[in-house]
Structures are given as structure tokens and as C-alpha cells.
C-alpha positions as CSV (number, residue, x, y, z in Angstrom):
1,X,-36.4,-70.2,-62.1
2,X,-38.4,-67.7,-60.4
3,X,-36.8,-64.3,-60.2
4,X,-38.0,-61.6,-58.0
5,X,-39.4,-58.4,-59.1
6,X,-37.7,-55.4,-58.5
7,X,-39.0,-53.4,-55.8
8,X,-41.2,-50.0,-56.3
9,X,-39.3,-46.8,-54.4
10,X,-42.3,-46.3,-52.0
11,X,-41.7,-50.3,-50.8
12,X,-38.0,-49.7,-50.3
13,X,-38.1,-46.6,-48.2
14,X,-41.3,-48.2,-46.0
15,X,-38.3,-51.2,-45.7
16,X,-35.6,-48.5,-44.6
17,X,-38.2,-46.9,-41.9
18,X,-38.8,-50.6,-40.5
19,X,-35.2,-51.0,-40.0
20,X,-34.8,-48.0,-38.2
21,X,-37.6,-48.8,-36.1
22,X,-36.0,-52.4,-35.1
23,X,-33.0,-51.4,-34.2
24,X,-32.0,-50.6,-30.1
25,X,-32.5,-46.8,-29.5
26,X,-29.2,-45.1,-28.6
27,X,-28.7,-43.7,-24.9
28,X,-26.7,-40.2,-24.9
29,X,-24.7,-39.6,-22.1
30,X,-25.4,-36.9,-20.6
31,X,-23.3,-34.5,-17.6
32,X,-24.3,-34.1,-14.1
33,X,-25.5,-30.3,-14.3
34,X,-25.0,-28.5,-11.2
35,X,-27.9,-26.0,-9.9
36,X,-27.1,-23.4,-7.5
37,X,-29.4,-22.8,-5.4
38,X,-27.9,-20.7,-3.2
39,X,-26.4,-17.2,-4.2
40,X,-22.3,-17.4,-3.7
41,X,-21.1,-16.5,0.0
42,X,-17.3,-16.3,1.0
43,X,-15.8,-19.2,2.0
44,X,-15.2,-17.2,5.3
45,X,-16.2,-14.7,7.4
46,X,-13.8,-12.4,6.5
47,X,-14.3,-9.3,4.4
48,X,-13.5,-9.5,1.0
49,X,-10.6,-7.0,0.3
50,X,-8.9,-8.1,-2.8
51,X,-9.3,-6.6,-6.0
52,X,-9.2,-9.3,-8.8
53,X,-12.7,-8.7,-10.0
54,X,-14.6,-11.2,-8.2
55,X,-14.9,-9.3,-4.8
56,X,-16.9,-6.9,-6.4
57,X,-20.2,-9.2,-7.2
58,X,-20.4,-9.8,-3.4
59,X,-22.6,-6.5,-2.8
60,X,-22.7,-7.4,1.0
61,X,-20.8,-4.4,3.6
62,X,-17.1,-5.5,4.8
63,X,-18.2,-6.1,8.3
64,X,-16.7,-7.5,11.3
65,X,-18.0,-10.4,13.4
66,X,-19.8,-7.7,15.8
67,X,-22.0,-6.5,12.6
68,X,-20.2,-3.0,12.4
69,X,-19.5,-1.3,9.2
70,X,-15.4,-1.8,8.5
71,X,-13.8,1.6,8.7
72,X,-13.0,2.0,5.3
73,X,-17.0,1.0,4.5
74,X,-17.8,4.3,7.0
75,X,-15.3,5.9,5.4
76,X,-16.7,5.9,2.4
77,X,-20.1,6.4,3.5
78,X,-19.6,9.5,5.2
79,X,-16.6,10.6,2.2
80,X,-14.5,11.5,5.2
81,X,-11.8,10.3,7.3
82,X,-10.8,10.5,11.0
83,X,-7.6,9.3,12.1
84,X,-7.5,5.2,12.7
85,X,-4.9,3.3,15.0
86,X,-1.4,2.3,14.0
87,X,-0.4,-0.8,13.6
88,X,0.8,-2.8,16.1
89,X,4.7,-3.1,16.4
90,X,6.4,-5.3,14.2
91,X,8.6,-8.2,16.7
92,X,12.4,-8.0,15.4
93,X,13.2,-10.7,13.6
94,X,17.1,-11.0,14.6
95,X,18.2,-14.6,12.8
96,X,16.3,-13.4,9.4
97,X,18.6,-10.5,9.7
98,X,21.9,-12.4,10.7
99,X,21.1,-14.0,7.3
100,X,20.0,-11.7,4.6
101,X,20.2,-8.4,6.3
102,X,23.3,-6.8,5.1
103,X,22.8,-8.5,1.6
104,X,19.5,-6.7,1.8
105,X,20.9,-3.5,3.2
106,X,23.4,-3.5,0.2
107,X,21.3,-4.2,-2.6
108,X,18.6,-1.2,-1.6
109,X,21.1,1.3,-1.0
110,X,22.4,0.6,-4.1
111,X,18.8,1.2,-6.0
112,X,18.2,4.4,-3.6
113,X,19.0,6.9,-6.1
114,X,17.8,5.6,-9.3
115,X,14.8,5.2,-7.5
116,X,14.7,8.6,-5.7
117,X,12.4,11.5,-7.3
118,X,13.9,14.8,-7.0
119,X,11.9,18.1,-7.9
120,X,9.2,16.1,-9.2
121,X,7.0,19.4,-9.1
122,X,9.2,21.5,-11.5
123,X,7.5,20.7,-14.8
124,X,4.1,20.7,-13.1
125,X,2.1,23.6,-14.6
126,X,-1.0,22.9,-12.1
127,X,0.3,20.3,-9.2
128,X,1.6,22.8,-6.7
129,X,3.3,21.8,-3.1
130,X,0.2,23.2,-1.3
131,X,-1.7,20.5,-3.3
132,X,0.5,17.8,-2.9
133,X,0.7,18.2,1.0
134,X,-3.4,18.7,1.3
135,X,-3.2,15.0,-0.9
136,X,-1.1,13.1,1.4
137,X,-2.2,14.8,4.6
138,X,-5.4,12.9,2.8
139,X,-4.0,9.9,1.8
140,X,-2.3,9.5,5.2
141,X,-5.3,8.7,7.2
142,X,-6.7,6.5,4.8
143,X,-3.8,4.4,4.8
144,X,-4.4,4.3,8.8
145,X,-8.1,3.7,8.1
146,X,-7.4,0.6,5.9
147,X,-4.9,-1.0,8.4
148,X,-2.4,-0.8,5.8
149,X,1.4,-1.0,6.2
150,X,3.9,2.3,6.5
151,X,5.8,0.5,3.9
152,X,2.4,0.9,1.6
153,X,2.4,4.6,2.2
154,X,6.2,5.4,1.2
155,X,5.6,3.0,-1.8
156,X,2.6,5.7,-2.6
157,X,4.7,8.8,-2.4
158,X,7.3,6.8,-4.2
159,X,4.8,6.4,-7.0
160,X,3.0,9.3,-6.7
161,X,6.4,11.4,-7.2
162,X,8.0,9.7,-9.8
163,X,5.0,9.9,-12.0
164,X,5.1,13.4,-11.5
165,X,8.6,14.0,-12.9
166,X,7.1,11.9,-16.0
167,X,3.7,13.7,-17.2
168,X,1.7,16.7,-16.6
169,X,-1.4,16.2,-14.6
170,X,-4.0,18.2,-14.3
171,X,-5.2,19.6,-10.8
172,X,-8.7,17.8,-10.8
173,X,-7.0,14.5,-11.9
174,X,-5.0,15.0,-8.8
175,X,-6.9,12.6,-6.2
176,X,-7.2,10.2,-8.6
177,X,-3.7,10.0,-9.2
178,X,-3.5,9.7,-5.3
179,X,-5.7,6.8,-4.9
180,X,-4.2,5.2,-7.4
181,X,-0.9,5.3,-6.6
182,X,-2.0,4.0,-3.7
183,X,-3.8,0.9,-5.0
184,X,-0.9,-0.3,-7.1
185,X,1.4,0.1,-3.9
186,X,-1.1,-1.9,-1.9
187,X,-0.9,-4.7,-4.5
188,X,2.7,-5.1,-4.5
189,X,2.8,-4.4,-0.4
190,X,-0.2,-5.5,1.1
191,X,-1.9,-9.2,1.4
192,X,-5.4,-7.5,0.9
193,X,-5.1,-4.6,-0.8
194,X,-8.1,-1.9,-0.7
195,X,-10.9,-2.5,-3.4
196,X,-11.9,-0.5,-6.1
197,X,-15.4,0.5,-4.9
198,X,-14.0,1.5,-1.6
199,X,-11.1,4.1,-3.0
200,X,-13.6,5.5,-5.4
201,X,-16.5,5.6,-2.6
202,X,-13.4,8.0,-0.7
203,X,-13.6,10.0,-3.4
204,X,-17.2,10.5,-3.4
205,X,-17.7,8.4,-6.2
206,X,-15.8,11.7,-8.4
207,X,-14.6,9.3,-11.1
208,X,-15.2,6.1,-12.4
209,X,-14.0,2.4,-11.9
210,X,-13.1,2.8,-16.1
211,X,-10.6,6.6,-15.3
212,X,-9.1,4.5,-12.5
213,X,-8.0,1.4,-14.5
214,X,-7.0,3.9,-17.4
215,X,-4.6,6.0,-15.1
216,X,-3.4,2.6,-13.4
217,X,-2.1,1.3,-16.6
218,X,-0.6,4.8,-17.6
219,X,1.1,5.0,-14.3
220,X,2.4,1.6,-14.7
221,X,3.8,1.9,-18.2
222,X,5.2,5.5,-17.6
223,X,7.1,3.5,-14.6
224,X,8.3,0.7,-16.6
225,X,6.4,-1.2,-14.3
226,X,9.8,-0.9,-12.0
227,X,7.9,-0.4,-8.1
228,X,10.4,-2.5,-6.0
229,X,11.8,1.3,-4.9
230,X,13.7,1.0,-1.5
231,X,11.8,3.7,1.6
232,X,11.9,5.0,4.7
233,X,10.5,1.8,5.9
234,X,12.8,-0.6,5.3
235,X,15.7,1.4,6.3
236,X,14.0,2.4,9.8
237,X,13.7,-1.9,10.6
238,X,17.4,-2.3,9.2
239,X,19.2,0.5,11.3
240,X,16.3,-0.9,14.1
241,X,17.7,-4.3,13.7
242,X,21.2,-2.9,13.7
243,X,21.4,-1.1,17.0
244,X,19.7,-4.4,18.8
245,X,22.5,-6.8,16.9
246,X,25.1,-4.8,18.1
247,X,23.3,-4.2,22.0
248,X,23.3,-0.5,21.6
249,X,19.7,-0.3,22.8
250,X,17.2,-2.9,24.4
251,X,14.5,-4.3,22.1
252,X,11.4,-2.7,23.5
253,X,13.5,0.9,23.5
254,X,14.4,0.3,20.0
255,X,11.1,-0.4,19.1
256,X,10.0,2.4,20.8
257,X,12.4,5.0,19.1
258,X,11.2,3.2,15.7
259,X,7.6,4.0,16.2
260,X,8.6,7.6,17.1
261,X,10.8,7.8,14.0
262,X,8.0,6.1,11.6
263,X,5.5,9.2,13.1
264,X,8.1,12.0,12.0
265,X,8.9,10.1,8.8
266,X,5.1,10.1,7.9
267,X,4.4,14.0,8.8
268,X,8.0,14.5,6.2
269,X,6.6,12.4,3.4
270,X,3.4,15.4,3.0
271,X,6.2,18.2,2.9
272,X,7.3,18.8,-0.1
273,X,11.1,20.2,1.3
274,X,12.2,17.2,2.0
275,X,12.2,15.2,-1.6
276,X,15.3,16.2,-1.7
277,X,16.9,13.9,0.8
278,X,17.3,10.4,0.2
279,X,14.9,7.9,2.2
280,X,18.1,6.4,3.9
281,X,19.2,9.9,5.5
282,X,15.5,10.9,6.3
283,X,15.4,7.2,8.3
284,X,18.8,8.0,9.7
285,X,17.6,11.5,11.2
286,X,14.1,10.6,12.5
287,X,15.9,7.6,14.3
288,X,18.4,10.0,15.8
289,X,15.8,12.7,17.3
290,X,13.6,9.9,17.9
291,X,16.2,9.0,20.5
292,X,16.9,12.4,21.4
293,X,13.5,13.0,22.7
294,X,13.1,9.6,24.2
295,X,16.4,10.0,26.2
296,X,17.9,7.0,25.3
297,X,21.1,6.7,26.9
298,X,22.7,5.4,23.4
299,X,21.6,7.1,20.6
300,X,22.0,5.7,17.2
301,X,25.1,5.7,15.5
302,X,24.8,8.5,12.7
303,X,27.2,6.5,10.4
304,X,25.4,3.8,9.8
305,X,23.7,5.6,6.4
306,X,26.8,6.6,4.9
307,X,26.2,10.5,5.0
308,X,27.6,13.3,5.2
309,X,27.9,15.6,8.0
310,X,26.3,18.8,6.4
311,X,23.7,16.6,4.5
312,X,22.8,15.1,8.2
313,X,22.9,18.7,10.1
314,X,20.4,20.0,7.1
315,X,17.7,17.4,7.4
316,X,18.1,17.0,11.5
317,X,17.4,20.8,11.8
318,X,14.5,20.7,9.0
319,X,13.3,17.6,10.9
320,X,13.6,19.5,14.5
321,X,11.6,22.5,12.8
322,X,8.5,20.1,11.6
323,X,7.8,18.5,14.8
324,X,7.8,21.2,16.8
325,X,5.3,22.9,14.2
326,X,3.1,20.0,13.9
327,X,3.4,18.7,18.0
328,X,-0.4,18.2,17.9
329,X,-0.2,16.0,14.8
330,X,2.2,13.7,15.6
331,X,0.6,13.2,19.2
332,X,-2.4,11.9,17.9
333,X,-0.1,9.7,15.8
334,X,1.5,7.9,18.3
335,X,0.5,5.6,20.9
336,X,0.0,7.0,24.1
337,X,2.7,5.3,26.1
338,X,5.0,7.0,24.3
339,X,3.6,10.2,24.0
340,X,3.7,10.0,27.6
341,X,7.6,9.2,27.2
342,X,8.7,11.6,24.9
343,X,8.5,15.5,25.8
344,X,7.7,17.3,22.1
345,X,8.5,20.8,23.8
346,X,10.9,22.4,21.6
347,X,13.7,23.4,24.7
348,X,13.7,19.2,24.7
349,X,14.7,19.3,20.8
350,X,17.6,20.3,20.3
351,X,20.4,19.9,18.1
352,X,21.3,16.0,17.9
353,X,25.7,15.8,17.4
């Protein structure tokens, strides 16, 4: 019987290495990597005015199709503002209101109040009402520059106010409060709001991106994070919408006396006086001289906001007294068909019943 002999270590691994080598190599799979070869573009044209964080790598201007800087890009360029053109007017939307509009109606007037800042300067040590009208008279043509919504500027005051009544700030933190105010009402408002770069570039570049998200969450968290607060806005289109439901006035004069209203609404949000009245009796009051000094043969019903007859008297003569100061102002605010409409001499303005 033959028997084989055991095999020497060095013999067994050369065995081992020969059966590696016989055996079919192994393929990895391997994923399709994708190059890019191309730097990132928009999938559009249009400017990029969101601010989630990605805008910001594009480094290209906001420009229009015609290759012209964006007014808010010149804007920020030249750290000054000029005043921009409204909006156009918003069409009525009569069988949106048959539907939700009193239900809507009901629910803001019943948030007005808990939503309404009142002396939001008295613990302010450094934030004076000289300041806070040279901010909005500010802020108020950089809303018009951006093409934002009036609704976006009441939401800022809104903001701006109520944060007031909640902390101390300091008088070169001021601006900064503004802007910011402003960019959290865009983002609740507006489709595009304004992006960070630009609203610091307004400020000439004072403070950073880092003070601005700091304040923005202090803002927020001093606020609850509660910004659904009813404004001027909304109750201008309801009492709007209102007056055409029941035929008290056509739809281009009601449109008309709106646009006059939103103008005087816009010069009352910068003065400090009139904080104290309630955004539903400030719309109210601008409709009513609105009408007054457009001559429209049925003004609006006075009622409609639930008032009372001193509180409406007080704001309509505080109202009379700051358009006839600031005539030249609200001129350049309006469009010029209606400028040519209304007479802003103050024999026209007088005391609405």
C-alpha cells in the first residue's frame, strides 16, 4: 500500500496561490458617475429670488431679458433707493368672496386685537418715533423697488412693532431689525421673497449674513412664531369687495378709491400716531376720504368696521391732517390717472360724515 507523504508548508501554500490563479476573476459592478461639465445655470431665465440657500452660489446679477441690472441689484449697488412703480391693480375676485369672504372677514376681525401692537415704543430706551418713521419711510421704497406686495409691507410693520413691545433694541441694530422683519414677512407673503445678499447689499453691506439669521430666529421665537396678523390690506380688498357685492360703486371706481386708500394707508404705517388705531378702522377711514376726494357719488358705508363714531372722527381728521402735509408724497405714489382724478388741496378735504 503506498501512502503519500505529507506535504511540506512551502508546497501547500504554492498549491493555494495556483488555485487562486485558476479560478474566473470577479467583475465589480460599478455606478455610472456623472461629470459635470458645465457649471449649474437656472433652469430658466428668470432671476433667482428665493432664499433657501442655493440661490446664493449663482453669483450671476438678477437681470432681465434686456440685460439690465434688476432694481433691487442697482439698488444695492448704489445703497440707495428711488421710488419704484406700484403694482398693478389686483382684478376683484367676486365668487371667491361669495364663498369664503365673510368667514374670512370674521375670523381676522376676531385676531385684530391680539394681534395689534400698541405703544410698542414705551419701553424703548433708544428706538425713538423719529427713528421709526426715517426706517419705514426707508423700508417703504424698497418694498416698491422689490415689486413686493402692500400686504408684505403691513406684515413688516406688524413684525417690526410687535418685536418692539418684546425686547430692547439698540439704535444701530435698528436697520437690521427692519430688513429683517421684512424678509420673514416676504417668506410668509411673497412667492419670491428678496434674498439675503440683496437686503444686506441695501444696507451697505453694515452687517453680516450670520447677525441677520441670528436676529431672524430671535424675532421668530420672541413671536411664537405666530405672523398670520390680519392688516390694512386685507381689510381694504374685503370692504372693496363689499361695496361692489352690494352695487354701491362700479368696479373700476372701487378699484380706484382702493389704490387711493392703500397710498394714505402706506404714508400712516411710518407715523408713529397712528398705532393706536386698529388696522380695520385705519382701512375704514382711508376708504372713506379716498372717496371723498375722488367724488364718488356713494361713499362707503362707515359701518361696515364696526366702530365707533368718536373712534372714526379721531382717525378721519388725523388722516385729513397727513395727506394734506405729505401732498407731494402721496402724488408720486399714485398712478397718474388718478392723481389727475383726485384734487389733494386741502379746501377739497374736508370732514367725511
Amino acid at each position: 500500500m503506498v501512502t503519500s507523504c505529507p506535504t511540506s508548508p512551502a508546497a501547500r501554500a504554492r498549491r493555494r496561490d495556483n488555485d487562486q490563479n485558476l479560478r474566473a476573476p470577479v467583475k465589480k459592478s460599478r455606478r455610472l458617475r456623472l461629470r459635470r461639465k458645465e457649471p449649474l445655470q437656472p433652469l430658466n431665465s428668470l432671476p433667482l429670488l428665493g432664499d433657501s440657500g442655493v440661490c446664493d452660489l449663482f453669483e450671476s446679477p438678477s437681470s432681465g431679458s434686456d440685460g439690465v441690472d434688476s432694481p433691487a441689484a442697482s439698488a444695492a449697488r448704489d445703497c440707495g433707493l428711488l421710488p419704484g412703480p406700484a403694482r398693478p391693480w389686483a382684478q376683484l375676485d367676486l365668487q371667491t368672496f361669495r364663498d369664503y369672504g365673510q368667514s374670512c372677514y370674521a375670523f381676522h376681525k376676531a385676531r385684530e386685537s391680539h394681534f395689534h401692537p400698541r405703544e410698542s415704543l414705551a419701553q424703548q430706551p433708544q428706538v425713538t418715533a423719529e427713528s421709526r418713521c426715517k426706517l419705514l419711510s426707508w423700508l417703504i421704497p424698497v418694498h416698491r423697488q422689490f415689486g413686493l406686495s402692500f400686504e408684505s409691507l403691513c406684515l413688516t410693520v406688524n413684525i417690526l412693532d410687535r418685536f418692539l413691545i418684546t425686547t430692547p433694541v439698540a439704535a444701530d441694530c435698528f436697520q437690521l431689525l427692519g430688513v429683517t422683519s421684512l424678509l420673514i414677512a416676504c417668506k410668509q407673503v411673497e412667492v419670491h421673497p428678496p434674498r439675503v445678499k440683496q437686503l444686506l447689499a441695501l444696507c451697505c453691506n453694515t452687517f453680516s449674513r450670520q447677525q441677520l439669521c441670528n436676529l431672524e430666529c430671535i424675532v421668530l421665537h420672541k413671536l411664537h412664531f405666530s405672523l398670520g396678523a390680519p392688516t390694512i390690506s386685507f381689510f381694504l380688498e374685503h370692504y372693496t369687495h363689499v361695496r361692489v357685492e352690494a352695487e354701491q360703486a362700479e368696479v373700476s371706481e372701487a378699484l380706484e378709491a382702493q389704490t387711493l386708500a392703500q397710498g394714505m394707508a402706506e404714508l400712516s404705517l411710518a407715523d408713529y400716531a397712528f398705532t393706536s388705531y386698529s388696522p380695520s378702522l385705519l382701512a375704514i377711514c382711508c376708504l372713506a376720504l379716498a372717496d371723498r376726494m375722488l367724488r364718488l357719488p356713494s361713499p362707503v358705508d362707515l359701518l361696515l368696521g364696526e366702530h365707533p363714531e368718536a373712534a372714526l372722527q379721531d382717525c378721519l381728521g388725523k388722516l385729513q391732517l397727513l395727506v394734506t402735509i405729505n401732498e407731494a408724497s402721496l402724488t408720486h405714489m399714485l398712478p397718474l390717472q388718478i392723481c389727475e382724478k383726485c384734487s389733494l388741496a386741502p379746501s377739497l378735504i374736508k370732514a367725511v360724515p
